[in-house]
C-alpha positions as CSV (number, residue, x, y, z in Angstrom):
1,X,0.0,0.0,0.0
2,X,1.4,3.4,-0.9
3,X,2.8,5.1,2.4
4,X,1.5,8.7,2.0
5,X,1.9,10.4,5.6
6,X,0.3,13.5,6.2
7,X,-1.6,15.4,3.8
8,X,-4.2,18.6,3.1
9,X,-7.0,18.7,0.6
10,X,-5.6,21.6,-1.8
11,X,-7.9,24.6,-2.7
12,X,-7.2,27.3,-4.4
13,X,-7.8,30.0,-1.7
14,X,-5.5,28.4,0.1
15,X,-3.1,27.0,-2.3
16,X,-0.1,29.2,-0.8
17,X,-0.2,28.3,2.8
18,X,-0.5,24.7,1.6
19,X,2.8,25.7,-0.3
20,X,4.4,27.0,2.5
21,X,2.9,24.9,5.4
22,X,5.7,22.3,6.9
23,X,5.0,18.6,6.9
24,X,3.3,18.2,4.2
25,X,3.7,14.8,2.4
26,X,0.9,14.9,0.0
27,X,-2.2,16.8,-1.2
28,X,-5.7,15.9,-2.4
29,X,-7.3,18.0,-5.0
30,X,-11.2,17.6,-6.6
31,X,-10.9,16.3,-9.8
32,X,-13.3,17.8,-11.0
33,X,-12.1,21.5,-10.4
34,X,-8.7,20.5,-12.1
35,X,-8.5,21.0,-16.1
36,X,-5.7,18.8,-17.3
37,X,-4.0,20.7,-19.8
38,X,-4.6,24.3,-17.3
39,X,-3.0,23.0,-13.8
40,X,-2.6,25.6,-11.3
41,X,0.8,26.6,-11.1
42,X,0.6,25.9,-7.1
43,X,0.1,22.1,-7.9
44,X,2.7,21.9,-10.5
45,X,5.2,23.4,-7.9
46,X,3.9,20.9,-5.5
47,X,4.7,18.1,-7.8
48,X,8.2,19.5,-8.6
49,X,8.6,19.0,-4.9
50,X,7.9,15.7,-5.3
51,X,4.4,15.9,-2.8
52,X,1.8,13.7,-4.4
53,X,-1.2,15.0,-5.8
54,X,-4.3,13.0,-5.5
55,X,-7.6,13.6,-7.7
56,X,-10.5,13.2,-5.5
57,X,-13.8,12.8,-7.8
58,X,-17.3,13.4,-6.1
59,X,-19.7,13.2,-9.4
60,X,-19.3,9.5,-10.6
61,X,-22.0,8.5,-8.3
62,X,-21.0,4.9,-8.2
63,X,-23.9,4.1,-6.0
64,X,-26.2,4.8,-8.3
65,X,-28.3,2.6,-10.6
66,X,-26.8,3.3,-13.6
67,X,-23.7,1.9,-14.9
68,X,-20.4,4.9,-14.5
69,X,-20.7,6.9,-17.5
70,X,-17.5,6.5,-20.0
71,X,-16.7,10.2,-20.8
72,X,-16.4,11.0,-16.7
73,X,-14.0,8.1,-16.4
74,X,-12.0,9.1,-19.3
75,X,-12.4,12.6,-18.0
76,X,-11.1,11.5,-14.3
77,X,-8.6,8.8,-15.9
78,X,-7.3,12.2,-17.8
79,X,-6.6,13.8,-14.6
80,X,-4.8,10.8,-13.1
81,X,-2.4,11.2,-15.5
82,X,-2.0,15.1,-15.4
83,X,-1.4,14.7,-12.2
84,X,1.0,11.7,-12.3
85,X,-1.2,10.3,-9.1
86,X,-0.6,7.1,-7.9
87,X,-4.3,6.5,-6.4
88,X,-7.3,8.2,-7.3
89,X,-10.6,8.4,-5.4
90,X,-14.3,8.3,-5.6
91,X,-17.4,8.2,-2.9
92,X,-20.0,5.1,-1.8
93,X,-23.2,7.5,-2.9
94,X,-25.0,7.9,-5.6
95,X,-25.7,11.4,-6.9
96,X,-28.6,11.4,-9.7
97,X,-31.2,9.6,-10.4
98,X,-34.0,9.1,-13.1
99,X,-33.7,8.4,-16.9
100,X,-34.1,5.5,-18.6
101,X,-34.3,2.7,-15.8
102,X,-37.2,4.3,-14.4
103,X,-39.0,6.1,-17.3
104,X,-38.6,9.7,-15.7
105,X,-36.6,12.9,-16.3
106,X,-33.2,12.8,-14.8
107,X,-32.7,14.6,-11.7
108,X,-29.5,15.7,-10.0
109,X,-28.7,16.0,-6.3
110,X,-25.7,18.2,-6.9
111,X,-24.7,16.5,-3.1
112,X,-23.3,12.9,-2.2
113,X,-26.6,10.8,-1.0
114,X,-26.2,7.5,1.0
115,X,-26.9,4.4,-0.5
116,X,-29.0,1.5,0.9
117,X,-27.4,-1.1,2.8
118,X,-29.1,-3.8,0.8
119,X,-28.1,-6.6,-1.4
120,X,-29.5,-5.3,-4.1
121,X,-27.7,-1.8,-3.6
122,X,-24.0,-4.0,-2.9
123,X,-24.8,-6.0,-6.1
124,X,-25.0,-3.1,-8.1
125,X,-22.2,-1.3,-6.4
126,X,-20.0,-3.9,-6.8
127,X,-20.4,-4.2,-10.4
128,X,-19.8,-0.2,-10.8
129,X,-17.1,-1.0,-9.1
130,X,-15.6,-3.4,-11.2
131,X,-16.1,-1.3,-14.5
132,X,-14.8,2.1,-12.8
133,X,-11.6,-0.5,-12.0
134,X,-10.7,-1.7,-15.7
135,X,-11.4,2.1,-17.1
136,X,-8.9,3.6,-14.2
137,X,-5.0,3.5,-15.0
138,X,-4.2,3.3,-11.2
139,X,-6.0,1.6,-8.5
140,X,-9.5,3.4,-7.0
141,X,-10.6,4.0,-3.2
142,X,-13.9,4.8,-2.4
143,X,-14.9,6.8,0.7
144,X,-17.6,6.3,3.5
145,X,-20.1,9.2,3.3
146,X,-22.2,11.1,5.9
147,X,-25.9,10.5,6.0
148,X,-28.7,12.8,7.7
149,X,-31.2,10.2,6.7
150,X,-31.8,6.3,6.7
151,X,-32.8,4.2,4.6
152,X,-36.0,1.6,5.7
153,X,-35.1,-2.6,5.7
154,X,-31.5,-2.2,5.6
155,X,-29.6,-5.6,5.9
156,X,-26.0,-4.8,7.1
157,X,-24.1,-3.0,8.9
158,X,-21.9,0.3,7.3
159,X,-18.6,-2.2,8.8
160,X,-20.0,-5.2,7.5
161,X,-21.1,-3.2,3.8
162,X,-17.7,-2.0,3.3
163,X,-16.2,-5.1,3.8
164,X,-18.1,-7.1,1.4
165,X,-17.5,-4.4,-0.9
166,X,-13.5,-4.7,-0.4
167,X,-13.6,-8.3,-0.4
168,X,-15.8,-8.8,-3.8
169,X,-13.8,-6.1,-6.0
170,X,-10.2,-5.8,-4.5
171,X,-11.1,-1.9,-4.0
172,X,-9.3,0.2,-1.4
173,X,-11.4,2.5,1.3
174,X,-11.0,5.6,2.3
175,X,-12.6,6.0,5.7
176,X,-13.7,9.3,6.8
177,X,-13.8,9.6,10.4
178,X,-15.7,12.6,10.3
179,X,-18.3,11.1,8.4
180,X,-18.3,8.1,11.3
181,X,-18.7,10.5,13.6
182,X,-21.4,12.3,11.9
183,X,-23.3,9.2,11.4
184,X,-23.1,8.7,14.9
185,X,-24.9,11.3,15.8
186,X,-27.5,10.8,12.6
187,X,-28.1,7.3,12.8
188,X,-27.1,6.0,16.0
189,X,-24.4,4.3,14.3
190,X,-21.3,3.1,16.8
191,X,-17.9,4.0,15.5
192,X,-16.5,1.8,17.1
193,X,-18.5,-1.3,16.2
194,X,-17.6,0.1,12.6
195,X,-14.4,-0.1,12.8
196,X,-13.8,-3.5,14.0
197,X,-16.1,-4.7,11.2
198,X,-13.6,-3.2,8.4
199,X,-11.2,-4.8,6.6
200,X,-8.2,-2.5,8.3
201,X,-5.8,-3.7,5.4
202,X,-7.4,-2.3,2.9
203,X,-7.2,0.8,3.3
204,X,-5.7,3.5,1.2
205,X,-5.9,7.0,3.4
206,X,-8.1,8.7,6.0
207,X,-10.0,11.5,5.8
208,X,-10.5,13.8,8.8
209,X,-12.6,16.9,8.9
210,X,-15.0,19.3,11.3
211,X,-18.6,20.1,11.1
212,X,-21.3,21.5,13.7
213,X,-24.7,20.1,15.6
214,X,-27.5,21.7,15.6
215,X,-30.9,20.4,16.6
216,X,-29.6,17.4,17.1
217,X,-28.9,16.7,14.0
218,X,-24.7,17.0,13.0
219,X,-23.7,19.1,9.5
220,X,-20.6,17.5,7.9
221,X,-19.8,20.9,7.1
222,X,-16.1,20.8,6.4
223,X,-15.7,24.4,7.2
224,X,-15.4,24.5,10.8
225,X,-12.8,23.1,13.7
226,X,-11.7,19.1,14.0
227,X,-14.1,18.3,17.2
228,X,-12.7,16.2,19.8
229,X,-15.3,13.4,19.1
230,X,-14.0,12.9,15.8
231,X,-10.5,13.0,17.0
232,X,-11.4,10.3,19.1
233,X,-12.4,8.2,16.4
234,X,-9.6,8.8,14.6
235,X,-7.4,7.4,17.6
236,X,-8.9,4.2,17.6
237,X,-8.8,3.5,14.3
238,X,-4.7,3.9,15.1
239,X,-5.0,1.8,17.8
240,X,-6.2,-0.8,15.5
241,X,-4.2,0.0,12.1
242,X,-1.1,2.3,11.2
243,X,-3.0,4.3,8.2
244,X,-0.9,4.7,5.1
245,X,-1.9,8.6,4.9
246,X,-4.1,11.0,6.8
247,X,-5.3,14.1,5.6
248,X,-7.0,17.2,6.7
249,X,-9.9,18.5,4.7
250,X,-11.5,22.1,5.2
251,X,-13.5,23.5,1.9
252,X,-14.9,26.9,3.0
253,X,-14.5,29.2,5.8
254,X,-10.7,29.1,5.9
255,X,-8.7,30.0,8.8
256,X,-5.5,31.3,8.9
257,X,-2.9,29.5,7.9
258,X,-1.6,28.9,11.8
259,X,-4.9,27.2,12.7
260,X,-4.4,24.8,9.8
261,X,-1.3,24.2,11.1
262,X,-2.6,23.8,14.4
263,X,-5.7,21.4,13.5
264,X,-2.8,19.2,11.5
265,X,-1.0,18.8,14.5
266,X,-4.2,17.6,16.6
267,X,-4.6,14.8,14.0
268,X,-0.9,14.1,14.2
269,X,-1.0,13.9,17.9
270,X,-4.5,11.9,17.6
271,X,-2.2,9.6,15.7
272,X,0.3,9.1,18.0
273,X,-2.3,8.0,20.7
274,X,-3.4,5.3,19.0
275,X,-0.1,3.8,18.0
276,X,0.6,4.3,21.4
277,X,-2.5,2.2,22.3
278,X,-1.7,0.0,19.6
279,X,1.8,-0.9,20.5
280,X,0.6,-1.5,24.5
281,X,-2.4,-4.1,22.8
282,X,0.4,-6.1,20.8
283,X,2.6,-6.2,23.4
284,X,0.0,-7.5,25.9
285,X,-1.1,-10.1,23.1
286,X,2.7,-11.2,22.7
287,X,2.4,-11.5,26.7
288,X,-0.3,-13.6,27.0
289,X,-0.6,-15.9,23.8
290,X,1.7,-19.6,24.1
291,X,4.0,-20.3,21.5
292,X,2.3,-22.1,18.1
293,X,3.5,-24.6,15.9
294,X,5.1,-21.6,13.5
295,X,7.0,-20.6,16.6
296,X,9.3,-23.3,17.9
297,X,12.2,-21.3,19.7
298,X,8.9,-19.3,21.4
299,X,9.8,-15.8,19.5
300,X,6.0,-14.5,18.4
301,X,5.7,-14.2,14.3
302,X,4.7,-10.7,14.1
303,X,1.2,-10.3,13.8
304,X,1.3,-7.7,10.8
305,X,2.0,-10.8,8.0
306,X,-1.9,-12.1,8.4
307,X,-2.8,-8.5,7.1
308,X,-0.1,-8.1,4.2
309,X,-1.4,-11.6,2.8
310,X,-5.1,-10.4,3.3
311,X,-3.7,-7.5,1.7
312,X,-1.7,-9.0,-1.3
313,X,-4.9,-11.4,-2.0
314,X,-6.8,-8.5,-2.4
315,X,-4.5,-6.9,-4.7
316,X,-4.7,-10.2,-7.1
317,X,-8.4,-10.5,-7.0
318,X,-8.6,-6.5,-8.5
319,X,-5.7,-7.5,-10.7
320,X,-8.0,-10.0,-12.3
321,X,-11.5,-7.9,-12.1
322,X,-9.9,-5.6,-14.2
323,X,-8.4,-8.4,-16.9
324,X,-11.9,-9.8,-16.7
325,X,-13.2,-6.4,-17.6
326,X,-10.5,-5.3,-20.1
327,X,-10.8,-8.5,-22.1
328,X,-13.0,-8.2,-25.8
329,X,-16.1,-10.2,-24.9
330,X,-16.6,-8.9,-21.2
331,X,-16.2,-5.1,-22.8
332,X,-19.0,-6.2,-25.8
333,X,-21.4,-7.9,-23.3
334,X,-23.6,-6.4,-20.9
335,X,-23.9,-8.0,-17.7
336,X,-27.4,-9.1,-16.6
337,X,-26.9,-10.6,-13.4
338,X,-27.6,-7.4,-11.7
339,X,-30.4,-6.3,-14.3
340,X,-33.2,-6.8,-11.8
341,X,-31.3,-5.1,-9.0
342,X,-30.8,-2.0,-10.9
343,X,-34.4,-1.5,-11.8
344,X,-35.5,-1.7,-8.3
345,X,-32.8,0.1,-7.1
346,X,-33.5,2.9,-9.7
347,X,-37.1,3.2,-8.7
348,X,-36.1,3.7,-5.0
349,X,-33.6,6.1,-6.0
350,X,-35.6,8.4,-8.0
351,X,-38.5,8.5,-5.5
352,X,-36.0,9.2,-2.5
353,X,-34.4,11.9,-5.0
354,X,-37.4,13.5,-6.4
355,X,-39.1,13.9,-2.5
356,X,-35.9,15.6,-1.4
357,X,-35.5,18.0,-4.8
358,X,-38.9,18.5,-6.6
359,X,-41.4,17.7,-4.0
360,X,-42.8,14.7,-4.1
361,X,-44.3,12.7,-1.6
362,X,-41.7,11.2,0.9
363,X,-40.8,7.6,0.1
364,X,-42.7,5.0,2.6
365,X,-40.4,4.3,6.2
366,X,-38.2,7.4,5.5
367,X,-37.9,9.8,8.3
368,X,-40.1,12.4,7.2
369,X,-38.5,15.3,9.4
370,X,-34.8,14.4,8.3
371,X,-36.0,14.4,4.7
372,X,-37.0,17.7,5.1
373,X,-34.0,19.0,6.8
374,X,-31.7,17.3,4.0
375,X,-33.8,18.8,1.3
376,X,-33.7,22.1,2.6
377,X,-29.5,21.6,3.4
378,X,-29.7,20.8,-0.4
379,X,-31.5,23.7,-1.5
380,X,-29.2,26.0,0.4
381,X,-26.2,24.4,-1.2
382,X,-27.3,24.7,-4.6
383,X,-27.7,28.4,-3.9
384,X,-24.1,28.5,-2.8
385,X,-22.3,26.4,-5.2
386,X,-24.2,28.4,-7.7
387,X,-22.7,31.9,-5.8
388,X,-19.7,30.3,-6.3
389,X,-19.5,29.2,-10.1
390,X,-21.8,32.2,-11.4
391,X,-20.4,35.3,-8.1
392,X,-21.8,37.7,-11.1
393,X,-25.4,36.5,-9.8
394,X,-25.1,37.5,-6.5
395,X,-23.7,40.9,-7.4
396,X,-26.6,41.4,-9.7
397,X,-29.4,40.5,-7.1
398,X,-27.6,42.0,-4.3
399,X,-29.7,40.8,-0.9
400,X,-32.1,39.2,-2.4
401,X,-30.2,36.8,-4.3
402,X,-30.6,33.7,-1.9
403,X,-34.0,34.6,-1.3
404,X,-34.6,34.3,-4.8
405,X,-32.5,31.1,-5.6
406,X,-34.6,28.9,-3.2
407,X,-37.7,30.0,-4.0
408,X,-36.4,29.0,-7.4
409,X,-35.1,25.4,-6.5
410,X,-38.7,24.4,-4.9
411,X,-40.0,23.6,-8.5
412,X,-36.9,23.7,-10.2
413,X,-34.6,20.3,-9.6
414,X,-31.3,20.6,-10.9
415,X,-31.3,18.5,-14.5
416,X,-27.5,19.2,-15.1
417,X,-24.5,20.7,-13.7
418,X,-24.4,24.0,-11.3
419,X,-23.5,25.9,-14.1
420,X,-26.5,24.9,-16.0
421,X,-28.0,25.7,-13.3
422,X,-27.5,29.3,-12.8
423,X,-27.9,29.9,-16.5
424,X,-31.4,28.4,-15.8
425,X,-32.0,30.3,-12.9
426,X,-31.5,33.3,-14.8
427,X,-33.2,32.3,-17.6
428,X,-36.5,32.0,-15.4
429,X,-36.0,34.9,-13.5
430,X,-36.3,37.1,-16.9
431,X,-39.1,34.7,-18.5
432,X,-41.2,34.9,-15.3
433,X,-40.9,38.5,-15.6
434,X,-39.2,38.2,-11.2
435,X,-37.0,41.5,-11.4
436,X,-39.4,44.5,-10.8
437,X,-35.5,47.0,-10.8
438,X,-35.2,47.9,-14.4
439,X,-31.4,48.5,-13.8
440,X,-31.1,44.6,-12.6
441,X,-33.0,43.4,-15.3
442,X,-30.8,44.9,-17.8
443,X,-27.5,44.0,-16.1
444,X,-29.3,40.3,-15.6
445,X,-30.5,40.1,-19.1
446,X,-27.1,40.9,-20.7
447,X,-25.0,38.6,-18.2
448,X,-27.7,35.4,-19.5
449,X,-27.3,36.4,-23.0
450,X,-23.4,37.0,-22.8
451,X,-23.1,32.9,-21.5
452,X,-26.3,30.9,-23.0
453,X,-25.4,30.9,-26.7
454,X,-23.0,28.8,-28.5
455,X,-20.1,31.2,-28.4
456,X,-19.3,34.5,-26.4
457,X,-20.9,37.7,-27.4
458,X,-18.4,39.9,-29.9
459,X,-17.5,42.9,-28.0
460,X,-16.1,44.6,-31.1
461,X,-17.9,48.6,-31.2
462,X,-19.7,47.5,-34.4
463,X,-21.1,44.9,-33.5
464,X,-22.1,46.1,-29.7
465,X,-23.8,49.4,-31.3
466,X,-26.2,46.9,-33.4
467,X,-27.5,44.9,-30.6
468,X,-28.1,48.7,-28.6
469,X,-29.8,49.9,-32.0
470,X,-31.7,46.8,-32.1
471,X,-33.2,46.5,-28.7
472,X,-34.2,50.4,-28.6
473,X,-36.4,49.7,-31.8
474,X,-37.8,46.2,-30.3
475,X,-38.8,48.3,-27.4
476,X,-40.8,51.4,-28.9
């Protein structure tokens, strides 16, 4: 397993802290915000330093129904190899739903959603799995998510989920403490029990982050301090496993550059607790334990070997999921053992999706108070991923911009992208004739039109004089 040490997720607001910080091994980027031929210069410098750069996808939405689609795995496979990563990442969750499997439009969350802990869901997950393996030029690791709801008639446990998972496809885990944590608090799910149920050896990194609780219910937020609960958590999974990397993750609300520091050196200390504990445990287990047939002179065979063999038989079966896949036959034919599974996984999918975006009725056994608090946490960050891809549409609007945006969202699921959706949001807020400031309309009208056609607007005098000549007559 690659040995990563201690790492950051890299943003651009605070790329040069993370350039200047001390102790950092490696960094963790979203893929998705990286264009391969355009890397920002603080990541190639990085690199030149020799810190690995790791691409971090959150839109494949291997949990879904639907089988990964090609062009985003050439798109992250692209990035792997900008980056020259030796891992690359992906999240347990499913992130759209609709379309063809269930007859019905497509709807995006535009947010990581849990996905059941069934057969079914495993069956399908598994085989995503397996194809996002043979289409990946480096090994994948897919990441526990945080859940403010539950799903009804779930048969296993998150521990015992994950490792069926790892044990069918070969795949490597990244385990987000944080998001035990959270779960914790959301679900009643032990972190503990968790964590004994995994399959330690297989896992690629940790993730460690800070979020808030408030009515009882706990906001994954990443933009807020480490708590101590989840430092906890991250101590006894050290006391259990030395993790091959760690790394902090903070995506809004940054701190200075001190307090990054600071929260870096609680995990590292968190760390060193648990390999403390660790060390006492084996010890102890040296103590008491007699001497086996393996150990004739009495000296103890260290106990690490049962987890590199675990670890190397992994290793061969993902060698061999992804031959399977490569070869010419299993590429031309389309699996149908898992047929069935998808269509009822679709249809539980879409309803669960459509309740929490457009309105629907909630889903049967679902938690309606929770499904209303995650729609709403969904609404509001759709508004803010959309301030932050389109921050000419809050300018516009001024204070009434978020007021505006979910009022907007309540019969308006997302169908595409954020940036599709802010030229959409636009778009309606002209059509529906919303903007009673003839100023704003004008400013809104021209920022829509300069970004919904096929090409950018010419700016030459000529041509700008036209369009003015052309809507004063349209308007007499």
């Amino acid at each position: 397993m690659e040995q990563l040490g201690t790492g950051i997720g890299w943003r651009p607001e605070i790329a040069d802290a993370v350039e200047r910080m001390p102790g950092i091994d490696w960094v963790e980027t979203v893929a998705e915000n990286v264009c391969p031929g355009h890397l920002p210069e603080s990541l190639v410098r990085l690199r030149e330093r020799g810190v690995t750069v790791i691409p971090h996808g959150v839109s494949l939405g291997l949990g879904g129904a639907e089988r990964p689609d090609a062009g985003r795995l050439a798109a992250l496979a692209e990035r792997v190899e900008a980056l020259g990563a030796p891992l690359v990442t992906e999240h347990i969750a499913f992130v759209r739903a609709g379309g063809p499997l269930t007859a019905s439009p497509r709807l995006e969350a535009g947010h990581l959603l849990p996905v059941p802990r069934t057969r079914d869901a495993l069956d399908v997950l598994c085989e995503n799995v397996r194809f996002a393996q043979a289409a990946l030029p480096v090994p994948l690791a897919v990441e526990n998510i945080a859940a403010l709801i539950s799903w009804p008639g779930e048969e296993m446990t998150e521990g015992q989920f994950l490792y069926e998972l790892a044990d069918r496809t070969g795949v490597r885990l990244l385990i987000d403490v944080a998001n035990l944590h959270t779960n914790h608090v959301n679900r009643g799910e032990d972190p503990a029990k968790a964590l004994a149920e995994l399959p330690l050896e297989a896992i690629a990194y940790v993730h460690v982050a800070g979020g808030f609780e408030r009515d009882g219910v706990w906001h994954d937020s990443h933009a807020h301090p480490i708590p101590q609960p989840v430092l906890d958590v991250l101590t006894d999974l050290a006391s259990r496993v030395s993790p091959p990397g760690v790394l902090l993750e903070r995506d809004e609300n940054f701190p200075e550059p001190a307090e990054l520091e600071r929260e870096l050196g609680a995990i590292r200390g968190a760390l060193e607790k648990g390999e403390v504990e660790r060390r006492a445990s084996t010890d102890r287990g040296f103590t008491d334990r007699a001497p086996s047939a393996a150990e004739p002179s009495g000296e103890p065979v260290p106990f690490g070997g049962a987890a590199q063999e675990q670890e190397a038989v992994r290793e061969q079966r993902a060698s061999e999921e992804r031959e399977t896949m490569r070869a010419p036959d299993a590429a031309q034919a389309e699996p149908t053992v898992t047929d069935p599974a998808r269509q009822r996984l679709a249809l539980a999918q879409a309803a669960l999706l459509s309740a929490l975006v457009a309105g629907t009725p909630v889903p049967e056994g679902f938690d309606r108070v929770r499904v209303g608090v995650q729609a709403r946490a969904l609404a509001g960050k759709r508004a803010d991923v959309v301030a932050k891809v389109a921050p000419e549409l809050p300018v516009i609007l001024g204070g009434g911009y978020r007021r505006a945006f979910v009022a907007y969202t309540h019969g308006h699921p997302m169908t595409d992208g954020y940036r599709r959706d802010a030229l959409d949001f636009a778009g309606y807020l002209l059509a529906e004739g919303r903007l009673e400031d003839a100023r704003t309309r004008a400013e809104l009208r021209e920022w829509w039109l300069e970004r919904s056609g096929p090409r950018p607007r010419s700016r030459r005098p000529g041509v700008r004089l036209a369009r003015a000549t052309r809507r004063v007559l349209l308007g007499r």
